[in-house]
N, CA, C and O atoms as CSV, one atom per row, in Angstrom:
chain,resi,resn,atom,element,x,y,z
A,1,UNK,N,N,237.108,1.443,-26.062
A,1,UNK,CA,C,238.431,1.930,-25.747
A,1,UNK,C,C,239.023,1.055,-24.625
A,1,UNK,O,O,238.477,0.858,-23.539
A,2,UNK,N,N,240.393,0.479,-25.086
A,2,UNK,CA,C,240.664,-0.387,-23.600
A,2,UNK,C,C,240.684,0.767,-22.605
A,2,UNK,O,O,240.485,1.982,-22.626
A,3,UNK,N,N,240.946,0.025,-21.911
A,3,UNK,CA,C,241.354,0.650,-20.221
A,3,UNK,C,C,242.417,-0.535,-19.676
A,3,UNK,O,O,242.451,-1.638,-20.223
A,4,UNK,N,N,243.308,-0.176,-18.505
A,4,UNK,CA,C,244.115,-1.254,-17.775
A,4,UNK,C,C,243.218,-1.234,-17.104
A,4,UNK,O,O,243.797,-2.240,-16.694
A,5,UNK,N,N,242.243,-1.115,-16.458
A,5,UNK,CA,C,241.916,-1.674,-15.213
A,5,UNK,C,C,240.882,-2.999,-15.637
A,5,UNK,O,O,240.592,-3.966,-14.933
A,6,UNK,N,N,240.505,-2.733,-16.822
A,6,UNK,CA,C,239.450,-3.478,-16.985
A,6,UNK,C,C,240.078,-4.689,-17.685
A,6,UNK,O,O,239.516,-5.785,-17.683
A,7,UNK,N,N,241.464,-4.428,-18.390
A,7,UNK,CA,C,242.649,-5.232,-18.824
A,7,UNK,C,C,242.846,-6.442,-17.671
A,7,UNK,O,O,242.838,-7.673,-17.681
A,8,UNK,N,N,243.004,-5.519,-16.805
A,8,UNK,CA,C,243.727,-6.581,-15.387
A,8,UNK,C,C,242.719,-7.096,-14.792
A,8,UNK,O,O,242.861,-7.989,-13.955
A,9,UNK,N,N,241.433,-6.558,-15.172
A,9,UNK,CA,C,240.140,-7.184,-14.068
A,9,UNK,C,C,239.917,-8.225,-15.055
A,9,UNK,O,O,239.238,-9.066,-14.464
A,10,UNK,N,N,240.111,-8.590,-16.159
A,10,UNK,CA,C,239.622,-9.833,-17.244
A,10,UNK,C,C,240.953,-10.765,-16.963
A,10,UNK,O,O,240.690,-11.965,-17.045
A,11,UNK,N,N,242.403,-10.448,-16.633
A,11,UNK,CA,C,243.437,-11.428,-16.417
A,11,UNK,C,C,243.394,-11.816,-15.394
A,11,UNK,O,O,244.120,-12.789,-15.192
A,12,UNK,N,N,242.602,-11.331,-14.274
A,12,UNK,CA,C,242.736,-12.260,-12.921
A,12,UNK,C,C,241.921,-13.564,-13.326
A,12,UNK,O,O,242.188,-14.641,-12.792
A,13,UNK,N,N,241.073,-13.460,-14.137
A,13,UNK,CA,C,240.315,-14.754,-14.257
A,13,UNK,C,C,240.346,-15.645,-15.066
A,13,UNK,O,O,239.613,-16.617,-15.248
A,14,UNK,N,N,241.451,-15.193,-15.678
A,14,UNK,CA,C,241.938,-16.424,-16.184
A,14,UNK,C,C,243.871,-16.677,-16.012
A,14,UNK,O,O,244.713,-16.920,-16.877
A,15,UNK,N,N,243.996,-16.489,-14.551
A,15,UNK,CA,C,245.615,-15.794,-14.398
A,15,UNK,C,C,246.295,-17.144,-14.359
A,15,UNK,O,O,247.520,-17.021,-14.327
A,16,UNK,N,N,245.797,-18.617,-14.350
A,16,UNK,CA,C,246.171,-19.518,-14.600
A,16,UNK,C,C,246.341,-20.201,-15.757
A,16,UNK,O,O,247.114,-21.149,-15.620
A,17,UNK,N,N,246.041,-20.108,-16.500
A,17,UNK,CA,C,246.252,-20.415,-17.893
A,17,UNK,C,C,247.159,-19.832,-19.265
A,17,UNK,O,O,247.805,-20.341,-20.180
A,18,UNK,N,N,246.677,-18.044,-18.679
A,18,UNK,CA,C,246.998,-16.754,-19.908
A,18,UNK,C,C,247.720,-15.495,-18.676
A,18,UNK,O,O,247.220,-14.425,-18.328
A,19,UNK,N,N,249.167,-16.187,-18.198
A,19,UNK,CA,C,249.678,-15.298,-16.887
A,19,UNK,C,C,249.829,-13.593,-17.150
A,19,UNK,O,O,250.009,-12.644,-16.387
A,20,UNK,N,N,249.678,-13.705,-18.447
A,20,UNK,CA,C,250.440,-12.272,-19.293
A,20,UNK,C,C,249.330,-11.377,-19.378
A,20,UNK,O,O,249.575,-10.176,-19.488
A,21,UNK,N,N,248.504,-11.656,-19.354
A,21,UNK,CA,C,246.914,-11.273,-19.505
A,21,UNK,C,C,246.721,-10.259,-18.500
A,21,UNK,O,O,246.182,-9.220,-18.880
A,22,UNK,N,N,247.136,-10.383,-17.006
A,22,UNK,CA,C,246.827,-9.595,-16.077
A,22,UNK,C,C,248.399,-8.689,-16.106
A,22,UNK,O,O,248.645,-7.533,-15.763
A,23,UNK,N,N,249.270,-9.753,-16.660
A,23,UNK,CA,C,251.214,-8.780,-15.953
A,23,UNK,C,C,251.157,-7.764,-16.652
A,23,UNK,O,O,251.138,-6.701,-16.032
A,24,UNK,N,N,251.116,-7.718,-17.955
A,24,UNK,CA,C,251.120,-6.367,-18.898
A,24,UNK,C,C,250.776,-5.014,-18.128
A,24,UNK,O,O,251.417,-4.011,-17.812
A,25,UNK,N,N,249.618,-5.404,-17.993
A,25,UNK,CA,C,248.599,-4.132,-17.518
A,25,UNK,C,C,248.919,-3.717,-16.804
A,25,UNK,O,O,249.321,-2.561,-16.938
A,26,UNK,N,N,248.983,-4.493,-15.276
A,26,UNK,CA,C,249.698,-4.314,-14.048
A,26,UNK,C,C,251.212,-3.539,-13.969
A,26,UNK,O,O,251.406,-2.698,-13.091
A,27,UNK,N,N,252.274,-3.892,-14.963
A,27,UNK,CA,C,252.871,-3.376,-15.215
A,27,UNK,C,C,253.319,-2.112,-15.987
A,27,UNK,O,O,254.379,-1.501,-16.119
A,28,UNK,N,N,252.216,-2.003,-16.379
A,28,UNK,CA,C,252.334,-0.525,-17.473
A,28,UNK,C,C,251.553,0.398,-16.162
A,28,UNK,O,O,251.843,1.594,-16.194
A,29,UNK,N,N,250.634,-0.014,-15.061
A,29,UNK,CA,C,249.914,0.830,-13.764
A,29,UNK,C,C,251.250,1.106,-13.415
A,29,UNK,O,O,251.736,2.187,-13.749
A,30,UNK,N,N,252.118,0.019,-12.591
A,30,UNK,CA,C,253.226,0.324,-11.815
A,30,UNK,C,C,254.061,1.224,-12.472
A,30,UNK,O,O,254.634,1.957,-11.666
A,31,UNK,N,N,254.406,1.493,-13.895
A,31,UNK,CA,C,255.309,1.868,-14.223
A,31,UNK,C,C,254.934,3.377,-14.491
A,31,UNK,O,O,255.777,4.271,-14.410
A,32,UNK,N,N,254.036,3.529,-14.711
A,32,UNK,CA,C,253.202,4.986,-14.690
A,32,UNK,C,C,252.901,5.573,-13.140
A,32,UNK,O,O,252.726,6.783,-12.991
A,33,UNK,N,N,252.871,5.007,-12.439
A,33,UNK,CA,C,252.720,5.894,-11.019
A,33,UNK,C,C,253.873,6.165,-10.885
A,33,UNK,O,O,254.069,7.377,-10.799
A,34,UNK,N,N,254.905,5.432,-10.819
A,34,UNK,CA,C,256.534,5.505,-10.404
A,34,UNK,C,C,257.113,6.799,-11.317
A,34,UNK,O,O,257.824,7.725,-10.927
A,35,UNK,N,N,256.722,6.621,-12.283
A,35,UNK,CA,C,257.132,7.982,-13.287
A,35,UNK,C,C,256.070,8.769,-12.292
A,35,UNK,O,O,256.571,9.187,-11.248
A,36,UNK,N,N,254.919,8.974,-12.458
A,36,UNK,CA,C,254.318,10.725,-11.793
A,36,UNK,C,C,255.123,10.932,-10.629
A,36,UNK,O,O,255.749,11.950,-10.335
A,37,UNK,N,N,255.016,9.564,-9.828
A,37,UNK,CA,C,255.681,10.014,-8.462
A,37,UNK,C,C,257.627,10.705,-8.340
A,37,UNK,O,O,258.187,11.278,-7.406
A,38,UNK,N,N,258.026,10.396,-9.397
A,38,UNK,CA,C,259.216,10.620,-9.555
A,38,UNK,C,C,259.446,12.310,-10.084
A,38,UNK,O,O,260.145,13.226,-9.650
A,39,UNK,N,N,258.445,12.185,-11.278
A,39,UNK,CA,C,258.001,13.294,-11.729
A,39,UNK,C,C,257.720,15.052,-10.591
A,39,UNK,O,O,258.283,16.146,-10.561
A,40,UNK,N,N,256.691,14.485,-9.929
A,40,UNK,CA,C,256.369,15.007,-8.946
A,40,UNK,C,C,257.616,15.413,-8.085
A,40,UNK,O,O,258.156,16.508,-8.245
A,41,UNK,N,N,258.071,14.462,-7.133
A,41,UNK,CA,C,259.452,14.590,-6.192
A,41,UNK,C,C,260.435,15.840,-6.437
A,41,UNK,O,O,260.858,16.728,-5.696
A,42,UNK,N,N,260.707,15.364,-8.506
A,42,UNK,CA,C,261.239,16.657,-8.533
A,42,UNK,C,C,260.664,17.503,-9.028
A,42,UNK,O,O,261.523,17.965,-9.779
A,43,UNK,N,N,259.936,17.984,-9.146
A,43,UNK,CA,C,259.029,19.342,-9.645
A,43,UNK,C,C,259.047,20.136,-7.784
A,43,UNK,O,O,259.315,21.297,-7.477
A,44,UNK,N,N,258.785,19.350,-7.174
A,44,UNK,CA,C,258.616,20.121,-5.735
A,44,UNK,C,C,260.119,20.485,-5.243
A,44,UNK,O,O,260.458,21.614,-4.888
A,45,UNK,N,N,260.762,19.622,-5.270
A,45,UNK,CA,C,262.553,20.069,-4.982
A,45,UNK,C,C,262.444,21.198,-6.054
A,45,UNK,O,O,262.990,22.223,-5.648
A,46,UNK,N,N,262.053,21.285,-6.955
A,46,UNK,CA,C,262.406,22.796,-8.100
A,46,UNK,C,C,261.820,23.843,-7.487
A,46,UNK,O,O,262.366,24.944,-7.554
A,47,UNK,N,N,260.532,23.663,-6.741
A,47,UNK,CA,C,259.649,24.503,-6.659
A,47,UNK,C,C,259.899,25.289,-5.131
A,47,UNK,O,O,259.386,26.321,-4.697
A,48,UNK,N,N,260.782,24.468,-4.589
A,48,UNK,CA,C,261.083,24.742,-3.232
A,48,UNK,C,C,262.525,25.117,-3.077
A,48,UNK,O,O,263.078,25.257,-1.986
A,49,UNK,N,N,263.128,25.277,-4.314
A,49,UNK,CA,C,264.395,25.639,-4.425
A,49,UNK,C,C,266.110,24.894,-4.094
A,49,UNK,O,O,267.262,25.318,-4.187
A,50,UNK,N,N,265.633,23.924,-3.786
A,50,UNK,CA,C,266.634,22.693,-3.749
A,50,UNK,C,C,266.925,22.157,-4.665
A,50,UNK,O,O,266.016,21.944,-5.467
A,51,UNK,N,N,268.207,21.711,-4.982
A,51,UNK,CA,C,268.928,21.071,-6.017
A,51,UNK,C,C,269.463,19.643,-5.639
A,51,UNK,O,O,270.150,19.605,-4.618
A,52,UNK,N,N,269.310,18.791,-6.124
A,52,UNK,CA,C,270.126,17.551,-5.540
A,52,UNK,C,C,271.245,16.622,-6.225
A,52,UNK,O,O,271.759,15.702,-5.587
């Protein structure tokens, strides 16, 4: 089963040749925390009764 981490731990070593190898991965991490964390932010403004 892939994994990203193990995605991005095989593109650092070859990050000169195959640059895309490590960006993908890296980028699908970044783009998934930013969603929970966003996710999150507002679930607690809901939960705390603020509207923005």
């Amino acid at each position: 089963m892939p994994e990203w981490g193990v995605m991005l731990s095989e593109g650092r070593d070859i990050l000169r040749t195959a640059w895309w190898a490590g960006l993908f991965p890296g980028l699908a991490m970044t783009a998934t925390v930013i969603a929970f964390t966003v996710v999150g932010r507002k679930l607690q403004l809901l939960l705390e009764g603020r509207t923005s």
